[in-house]
N, C-alpha and C positions, 0 to 999 in steps of 0.2 A: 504494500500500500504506500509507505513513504515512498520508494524509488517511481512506481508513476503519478505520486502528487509530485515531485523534483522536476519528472519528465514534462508535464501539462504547463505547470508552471513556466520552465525554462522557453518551453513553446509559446504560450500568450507573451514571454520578456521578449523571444525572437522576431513575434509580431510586431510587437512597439516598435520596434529599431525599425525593422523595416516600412511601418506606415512613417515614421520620424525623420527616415531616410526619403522619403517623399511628400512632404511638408506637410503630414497629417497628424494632429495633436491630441485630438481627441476620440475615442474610441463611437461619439457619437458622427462623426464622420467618415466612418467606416465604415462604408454601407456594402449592402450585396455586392455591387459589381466590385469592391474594392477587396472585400472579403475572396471574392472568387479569384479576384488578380492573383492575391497573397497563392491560395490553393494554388494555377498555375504555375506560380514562382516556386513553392517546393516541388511540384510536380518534376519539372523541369532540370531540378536541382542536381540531379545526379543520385539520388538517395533511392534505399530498395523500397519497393512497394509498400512491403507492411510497417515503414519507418515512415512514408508518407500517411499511410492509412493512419496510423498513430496520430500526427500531427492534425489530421481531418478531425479527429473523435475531440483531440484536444481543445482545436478553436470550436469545435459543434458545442463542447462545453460550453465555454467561455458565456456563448451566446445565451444559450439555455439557463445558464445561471442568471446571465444579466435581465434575461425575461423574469426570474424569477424575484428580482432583487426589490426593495423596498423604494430604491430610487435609481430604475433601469436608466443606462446612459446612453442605451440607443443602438448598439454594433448592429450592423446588417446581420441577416438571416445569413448562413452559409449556402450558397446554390447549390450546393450537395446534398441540403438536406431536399428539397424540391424536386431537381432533375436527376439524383442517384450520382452516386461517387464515384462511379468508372469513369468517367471524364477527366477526373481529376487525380488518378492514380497511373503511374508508369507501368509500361505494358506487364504483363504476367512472365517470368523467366521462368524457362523449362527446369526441373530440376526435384521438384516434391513427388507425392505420388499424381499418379494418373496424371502426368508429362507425357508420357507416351502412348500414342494410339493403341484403344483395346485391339486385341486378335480379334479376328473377324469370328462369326459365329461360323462360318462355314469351317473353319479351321478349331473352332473350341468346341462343335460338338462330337467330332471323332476324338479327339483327343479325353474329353470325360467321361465317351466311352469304354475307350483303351482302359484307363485309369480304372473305372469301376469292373471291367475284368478283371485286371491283373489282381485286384483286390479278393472279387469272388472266385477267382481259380488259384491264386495261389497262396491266398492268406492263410489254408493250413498248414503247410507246406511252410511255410514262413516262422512261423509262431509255433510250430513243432520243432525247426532247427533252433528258435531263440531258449527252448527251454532245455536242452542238450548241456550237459554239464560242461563247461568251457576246460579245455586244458590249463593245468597251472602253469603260470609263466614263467 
């Protein structure tokens, strides 16, 4: 829990700098499209997807608190939340599971075939050598 309050945080500080770096002072001038520029800008940034995704959930925060707050200062809605966050997330790198195209079913149903013979013709066979007293080594 501390390490991503650090994380959220350090993300709305990296926001400021960036709206400050663009003569934007106030959080109530921050509006949607400015908010979505930001989004763009890490987009873009070179950073991995779920390091962006992060930083998305973060400002989504941000916002949702400030709706919620007793004297809201106004940041734009995130256009993520509206139009969906794939827009705003660097493409998907191959490499987790299901990267790779399934086997085709034409190829995966002889193959569970196979499989469930070798099971039922030779699983006695099998499990009658595994209980064979092993030689001492």
């Amino acid at each position: 829990m501390p390490k991503a309050l650090c994380q959220t945080i350090g993300t709305w500080c990296r926001l400021a700098v960036w709206l400050t770096g663009r003569g934007i002072t106030t959080l109530s001038a921050c509006t949607t499209q400015v908010v979505g520029e930001y989004g763009e800008h890490v987009r873009d940034s070179g950073a991995a997807r779920i390091t962006v995704h992060s930083v998305l959930s973060s400002l989504t925060r941000l916002w949702v608190f400030d709706q919620l707050s007793g004297h809201p200062s106004g940041i734009g809605c995130p256009p993520w939340e509206m139009e969906g966050v794939e827009d705003y997330l660097p493409p998907a790198t191959p490499g987790g599971e299901n990267a790779t195209e399934a086997i085709a079913e034409q190829t995966m149903g002889p193959l569970l075939v196979w499989a469930i013979r070798t099971v039922e013709d030779f699983s006695d066979d099998i499990l009658a050598a595994w209980a064979e007293p092993q030689p001492a080594a």
